[in-house]
Phi, psi and omega in degrees: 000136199261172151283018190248310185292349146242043109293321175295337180274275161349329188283306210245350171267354164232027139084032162251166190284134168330307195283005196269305165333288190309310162287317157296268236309310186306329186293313188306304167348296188273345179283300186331301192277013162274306190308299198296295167316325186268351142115350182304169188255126189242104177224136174284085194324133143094351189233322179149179190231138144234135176231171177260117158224161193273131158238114177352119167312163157176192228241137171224160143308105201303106162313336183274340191217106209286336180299297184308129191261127165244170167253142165279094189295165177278174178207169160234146198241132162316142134233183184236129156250119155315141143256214183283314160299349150286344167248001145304337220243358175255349192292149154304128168317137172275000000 
């Protein structure tokens, strides 16, 4: 599912208009990512967390030219933790 097909889901399930969709989505979008630059924890009771973590420079592999070792600078990377409803709600039937 892209973002226009969950503004369009978002749209008819609280009977409001697409671009009204569309915009809360981009407003969650830009609060997620300012609370993450700024270094906060953004967690969804029951659904899940984004968090910012640092990850080490270290040594990689040129794709074009697989023999050649490049360095990988550090950085910070989005992750997700699910949370229990989202991961009750995903287990397979016994």
């Amino acid at each position: 599912m892209n973002k226009a097909t969950l503004a369009d889901k978002i749209a008819s399930r609280l009977n409001i208009s697409k671009q009204v969709a569309t915009d809360a989505l981009e407003a969650f979008e830009a609060i997620v990512i300012e609370a993450l630059k700024s270094g906060e924890e953004v967690t969804l009771s029951g659904f899940g967390g984004f968090i910012a973590r640092h990850r080490s420079a270290r040594m990689g592999v040129n794709p074009l030219n697989p023999a050649e070792r490049i360095k990988m600078p550090e950085t910070r990377v989005a992750k997700f933790k699910a949370g229990k409803t989202l991961k009750d709600a995903l287990k397979l039937p016994r």
